[in-house]
N, C-alpha and C positions, 0 to 999 in steps of 0.2 A: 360205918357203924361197926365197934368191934365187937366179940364177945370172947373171955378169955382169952384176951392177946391176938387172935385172930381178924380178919377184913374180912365183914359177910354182906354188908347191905350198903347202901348209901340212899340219904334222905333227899326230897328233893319240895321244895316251897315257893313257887313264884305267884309275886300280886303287882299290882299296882303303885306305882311311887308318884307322890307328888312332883317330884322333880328330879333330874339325874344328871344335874349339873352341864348341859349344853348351852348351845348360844341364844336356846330361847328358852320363856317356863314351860314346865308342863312336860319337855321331849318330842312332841310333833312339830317341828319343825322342817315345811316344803321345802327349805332354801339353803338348809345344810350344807358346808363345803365337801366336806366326806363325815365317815364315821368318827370322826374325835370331835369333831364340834357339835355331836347329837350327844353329846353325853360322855362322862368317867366309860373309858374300858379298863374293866377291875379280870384283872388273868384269877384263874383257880387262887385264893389265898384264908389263910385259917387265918379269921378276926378270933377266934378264941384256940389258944393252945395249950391242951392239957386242961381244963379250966377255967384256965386265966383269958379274960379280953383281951387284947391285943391295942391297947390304950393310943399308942404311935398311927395304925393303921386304923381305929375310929376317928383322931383328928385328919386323919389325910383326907377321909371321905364326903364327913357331915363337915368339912369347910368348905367345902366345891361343892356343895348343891344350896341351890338356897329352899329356906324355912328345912334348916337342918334337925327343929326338934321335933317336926311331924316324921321327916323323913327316917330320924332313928327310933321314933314311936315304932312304927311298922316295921322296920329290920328287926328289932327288938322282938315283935309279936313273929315275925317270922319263923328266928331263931329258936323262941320259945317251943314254936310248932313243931320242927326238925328236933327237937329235943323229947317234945312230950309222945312223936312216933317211934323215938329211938327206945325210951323207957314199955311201950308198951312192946315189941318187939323182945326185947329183952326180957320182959316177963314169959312171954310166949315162950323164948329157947329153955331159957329155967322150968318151964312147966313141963315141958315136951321133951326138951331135950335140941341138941342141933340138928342130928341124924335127919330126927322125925320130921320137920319144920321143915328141913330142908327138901326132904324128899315130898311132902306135901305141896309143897311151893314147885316142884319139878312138875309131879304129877295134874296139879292144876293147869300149868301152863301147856301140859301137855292136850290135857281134855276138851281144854280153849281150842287150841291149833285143831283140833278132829271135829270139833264144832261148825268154826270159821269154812275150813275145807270144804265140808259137805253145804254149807250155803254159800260158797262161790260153785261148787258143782254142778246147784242149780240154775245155776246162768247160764245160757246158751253160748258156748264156744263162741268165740269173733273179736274184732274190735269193733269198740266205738266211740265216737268223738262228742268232745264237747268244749266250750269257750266260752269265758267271762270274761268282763272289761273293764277298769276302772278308766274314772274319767280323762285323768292326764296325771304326770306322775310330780305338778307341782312348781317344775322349772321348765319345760318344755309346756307350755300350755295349752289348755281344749287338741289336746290330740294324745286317744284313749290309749292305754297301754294292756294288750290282749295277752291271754294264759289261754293255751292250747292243750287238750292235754288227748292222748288214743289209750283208752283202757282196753288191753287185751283179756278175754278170758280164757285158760288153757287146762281141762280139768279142773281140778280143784287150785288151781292158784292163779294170779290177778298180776298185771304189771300197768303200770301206771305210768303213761311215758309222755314229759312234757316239754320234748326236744322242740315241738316247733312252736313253742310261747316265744315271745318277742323278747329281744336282746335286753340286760339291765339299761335304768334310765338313769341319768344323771341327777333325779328326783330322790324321794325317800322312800318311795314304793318299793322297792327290792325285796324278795324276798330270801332268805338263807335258806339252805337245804333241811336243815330241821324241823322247820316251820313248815314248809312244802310237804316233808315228808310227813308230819303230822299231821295237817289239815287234809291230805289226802288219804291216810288212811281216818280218819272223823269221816270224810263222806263216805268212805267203803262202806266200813260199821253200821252208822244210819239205816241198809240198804239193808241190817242181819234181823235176823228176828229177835223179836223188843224181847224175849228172855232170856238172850245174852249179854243185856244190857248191862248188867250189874258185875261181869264176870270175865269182863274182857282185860286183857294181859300182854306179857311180851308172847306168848302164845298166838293170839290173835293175828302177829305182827308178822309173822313168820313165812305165811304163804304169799305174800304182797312186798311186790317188787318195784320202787319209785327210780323212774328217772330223770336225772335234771341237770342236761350240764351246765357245766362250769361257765359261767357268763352270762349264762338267761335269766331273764328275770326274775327267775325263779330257784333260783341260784348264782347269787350274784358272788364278782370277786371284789377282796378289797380293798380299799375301802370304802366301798361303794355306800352310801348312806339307807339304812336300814329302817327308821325312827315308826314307819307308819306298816310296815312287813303285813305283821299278824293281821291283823284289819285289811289292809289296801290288796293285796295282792294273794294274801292270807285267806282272803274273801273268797277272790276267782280263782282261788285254787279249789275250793270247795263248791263253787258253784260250776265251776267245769265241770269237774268231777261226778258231778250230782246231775246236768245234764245229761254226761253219758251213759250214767248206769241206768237215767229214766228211759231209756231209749232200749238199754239191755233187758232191766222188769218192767214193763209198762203197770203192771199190776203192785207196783212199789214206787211210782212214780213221785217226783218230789217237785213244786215248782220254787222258782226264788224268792229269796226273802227280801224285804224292803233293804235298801242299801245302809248303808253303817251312819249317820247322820250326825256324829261329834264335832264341839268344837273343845277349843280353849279360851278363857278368857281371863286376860290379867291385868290388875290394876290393886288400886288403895281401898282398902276399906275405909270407909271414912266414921264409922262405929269407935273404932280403934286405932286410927292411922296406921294398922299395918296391911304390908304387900298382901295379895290371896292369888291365887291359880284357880280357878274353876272349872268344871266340869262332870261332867253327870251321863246314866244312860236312857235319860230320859225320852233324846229327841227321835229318837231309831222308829220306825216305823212296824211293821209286825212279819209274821211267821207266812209264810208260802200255805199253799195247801198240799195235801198228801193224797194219793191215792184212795176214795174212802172216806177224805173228810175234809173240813175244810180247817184253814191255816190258824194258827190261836193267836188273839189280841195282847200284845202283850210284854213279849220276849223281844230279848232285842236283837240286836245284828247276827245272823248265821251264826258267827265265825264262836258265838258261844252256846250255839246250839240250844238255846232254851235255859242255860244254866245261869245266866244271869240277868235280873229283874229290874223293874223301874227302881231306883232310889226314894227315898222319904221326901216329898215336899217340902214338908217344915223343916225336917235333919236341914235340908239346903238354903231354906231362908234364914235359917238360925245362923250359920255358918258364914253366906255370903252376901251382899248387900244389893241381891236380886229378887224380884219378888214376883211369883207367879201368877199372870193374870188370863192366861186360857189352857188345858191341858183335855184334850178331849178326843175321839173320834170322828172322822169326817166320814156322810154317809158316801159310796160308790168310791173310795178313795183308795180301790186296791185292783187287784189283777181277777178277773172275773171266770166263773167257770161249771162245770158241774159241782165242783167241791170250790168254794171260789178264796181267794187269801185275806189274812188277819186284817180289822181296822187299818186303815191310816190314821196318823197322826198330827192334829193341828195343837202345838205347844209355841206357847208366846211366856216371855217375860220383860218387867222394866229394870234398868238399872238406876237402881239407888244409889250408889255407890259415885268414886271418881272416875273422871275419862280414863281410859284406858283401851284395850288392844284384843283385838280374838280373833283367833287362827281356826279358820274351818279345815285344819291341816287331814283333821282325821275320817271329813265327809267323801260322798262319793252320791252318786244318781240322777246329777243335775244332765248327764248328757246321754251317759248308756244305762237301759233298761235292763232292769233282770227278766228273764225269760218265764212262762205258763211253759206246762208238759200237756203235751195229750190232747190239743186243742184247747186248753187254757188259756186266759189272755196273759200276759205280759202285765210284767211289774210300772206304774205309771209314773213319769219323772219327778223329780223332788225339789224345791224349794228351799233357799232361806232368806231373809229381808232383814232389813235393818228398818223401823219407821221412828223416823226424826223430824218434826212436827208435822211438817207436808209431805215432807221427801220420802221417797217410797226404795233403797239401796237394796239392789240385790248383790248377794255375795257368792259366788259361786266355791264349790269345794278348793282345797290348797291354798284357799289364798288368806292375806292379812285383810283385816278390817278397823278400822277405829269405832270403837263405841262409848256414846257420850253418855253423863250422866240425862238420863230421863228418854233414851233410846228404848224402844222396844222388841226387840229379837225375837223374830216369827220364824218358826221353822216348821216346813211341810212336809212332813215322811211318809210315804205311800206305804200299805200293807204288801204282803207279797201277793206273789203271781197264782193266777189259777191251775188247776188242775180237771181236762176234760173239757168237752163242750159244753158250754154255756144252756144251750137250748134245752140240752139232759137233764137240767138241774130238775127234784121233781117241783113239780108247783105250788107243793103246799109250801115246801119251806123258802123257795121268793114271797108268798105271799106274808111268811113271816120274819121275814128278813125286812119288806116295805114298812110291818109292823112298829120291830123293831129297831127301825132308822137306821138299819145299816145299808140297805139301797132305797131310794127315790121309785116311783111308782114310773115314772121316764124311764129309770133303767130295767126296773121290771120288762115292762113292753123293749125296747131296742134290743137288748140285750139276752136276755130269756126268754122271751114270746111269750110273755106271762101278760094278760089283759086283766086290769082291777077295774072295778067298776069305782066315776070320782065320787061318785056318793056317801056309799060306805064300804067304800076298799075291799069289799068280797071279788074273786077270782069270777072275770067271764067266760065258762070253761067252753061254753062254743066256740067266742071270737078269740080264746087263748089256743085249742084247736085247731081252728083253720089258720092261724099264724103259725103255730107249729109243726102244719101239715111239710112245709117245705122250708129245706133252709136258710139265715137271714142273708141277703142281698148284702148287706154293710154291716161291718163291725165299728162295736164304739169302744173307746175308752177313755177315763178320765183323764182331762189337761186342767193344769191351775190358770185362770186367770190371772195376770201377771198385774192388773190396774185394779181386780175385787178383790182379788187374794178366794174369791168362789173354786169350788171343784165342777168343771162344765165338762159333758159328754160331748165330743169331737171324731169325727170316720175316722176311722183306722186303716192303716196302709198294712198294719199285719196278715200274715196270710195263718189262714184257720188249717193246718197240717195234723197230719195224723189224729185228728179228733176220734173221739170215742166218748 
């Protein structure tokens, strides 16, 4: 961004593409040869110079991705976006001056950074560890791929070291250092007090020190295929991460959130016989709990912190030739606790449309759990099915599926993990949690020591007492029934650690 002749800023705009021209739609593709068959690698280049479009370099683009008119829809709005920050920018320096702006722009970044400082200060000196997993990375199958990561604190500043996460896979899970480096500082942040929320900067960034060599997973070399990063690996960077500082503030404690639960699916509309890419963030399952409270129903995978929300229904029946027939809450379908995590998710649809193809490239949870802090239970594992008239097809994350017209696509998202011992929780609000169907009057009692009476569901607060009087003997948590598609309570092998 110049201003009189000068280089002061630079704009920066990333979303979502329909397509980006790899060997399959969408861009999640498991099975990638390396990073050229995931898609256009476009180097630094000015589609507009001076003004002018760059006519030669929009054909090179929108002809190698298919449904090129959506795709320069959204470049389009992109550009627009990078332009409409530039102009507001620009009136700022004319109002102010450069001097002034500039030096306000120093001075903030600087106030950030004394902020940041003084709430890592209060971290207790040490390290600590912590580790997420995705399933498998897609082409090596059912065998998880681990991020490790030792968060040091020393004074006022933070290093973030994830030497001992497991080497790149031959999968698309890789993640690049940028990505690493941002989603680890996202979990630092989380951990700051919510009214630096608003206010955080390259300032922020400055005490916090990420390591990642070169070949880890978490930093792969290239061309090592990339296509699922932010999401796959993206994920347990953040959830590492977020482990070990719950271990550093137990008083800021975060549990995990439901696993990332996307697919892709491509085929004909038969509305209009044209090609469509589908996809939505609908299937994700909900938010962890936090220290304090419990996790909200809602939001979907981590890795966008709360900032992005279910889509429109209808927007997506209008659109695609899928039609919504369950979208709901399952009651006990999450990680249990004193503060216990958001709904699970039971979302089904049928397809209208023609045969065609879905890539659950972009799921994850069918084999490793996200973790409870605190004595919290653990995130419960995830499902998706294919039901074709009798046949009952599970699909497991990374992989291809064929889906026929009149197929109905069940997918199971657990909410996140709890936070604290379960037993803690106070009694009134199990009893209104049984109320409001989000637990079973079973799991009241296994789970909480909460005793209802089956009459009229008021609290037995003696026989809730003497069961509370001592710890429970067995933990439960939710398993799907793989033959009802029911959420059943099952002992648990987890061990109840550090609870409070």
């Amino acid at each position: 961004m110049f201003y009189e002749g000068e280089l002061l800023f630079f704009t920066l705009v990333r979303g979502h593409m329909m397509d980006t021209g790899g060997s399959f739609p969408g861009g999640y593709f498991a099975n990638a040869y390396d990073i050229i068959a995931e898609g256009l690698n476009i180097p630094p280049l000015k589609v507009i110079k001076r003004g002018v479009v760059d006519a030669d370099l929009n054909k090179l683009i929108f002809n190698n991705v298919r449904w090129p008119v959506e795709v320069k829809i959204d470049t389009d709005a992109m550009i627009a976006t990078s332009k409409f920050a530039e102009n507001r920018i620009i009136d700022l320096l004319r109002r102010y001056g450069k001097d002034t702006v500039l030096a306000s722009i120093h001075q903030m970044m600087d106030r950030t950074e004394r902020a940041v400082r003084a709430e890592i200060a209060a971290i207790p000196d040490g390290t600590y560890s912590g580790e997420s997993a995705t399933d498998d990375d897609g082409t090596i199958l059912d065998e998880p791929v681990t991020v490790r990561v030792d968060v040091s604190i020393k004074g006022d500043e933070i290093t973030l070291d994830f030497s001992r996460s497991d080497a790149q896979r031959p999968g698309f899970i890789n993640c690049v250092y940028a990505s690493t480096y941002a989603r680890a500082a996202a979990a630092v942040i989380v951990y700051m007090d919510p009214a630096l929320a608003d206010f955080h900067n390259q300032g922020s960034l400055r005490p916090m020190t990420v390591i990642a060599p070169l070949g880890n997973v978490t930093n792969c070399k290239y061309p090592a295929t990339v296509g699922a990063c932010p999401i796959s690996i993206g994920g347990q960077v953040l959830e590492s991460v977020v482990e070990a500082l719950s271990k550093a503030r137990p008083d800021r404690s975060i549990a995990s959130w439901g696993k990332h639960r996307g697919d892709y699916t491509f085929a004909t509309d038969t509305r209009t016989g044209e090609r469509y890419v589908r996809t939505t963030f609908d299937y994700d399952g909900s938010a962890g709990a936090v220290w304090g409270h419990d996790g909200m129903t809602g939001p979907t995978t981590i890795t966008t912190l709360g900032s992005v929300q279910r889509g429109s229904i209808e927007e997506a029946e209008i659109r695609f030739p899928w039609r919504m027939v369950n979208f709901e809450t399952r009651p006990n379908f999450s990680g249990h606790g004193r503060w216990r995590g958001g709904g699970g998710i039971d979302w089904r649809a049928v397809n209208e449309g023609s045969d065609g193809r879905m890539s659950t490239g972009s799921s994850d949870g069918d084999v490793v759990q996200g973790k409870g802090a605190q004595g919290g239970q653990r995130v419960p594992l995830a499902r998706t099915f294919i039901l074709r008239g009798d046949q009952k097809i599970r699909v497991k994350p990374h992989r291809m599926a064929e889906v026929k017209k009149g197929d109905v696509v069940v997918k199971l998202s657990p909410g996140g993990g709890g936070v604290g011992n379960p037993w803690l929780r106070p009694v009134d609000k199990v009893a209104t949690d049984v109320k409001n169907e989000k637990i079973t009057a079973e799991v009241a009692r296994l789970v909480y020591g909460v005793i209802l009476d089956p009459v009229n569901m008021k609290v037995d607060e003696a026989a809730t007492a003497k069961l509370r009087s001592s710890p429970p003997a067995q933990r439960f948590e939710a398993v799907i029934n793989e033959e009802t598609l029911e959420i059943e309570m099952k002992p648990s092998d987890e061990k109840m650690e550090n609870a409070r």
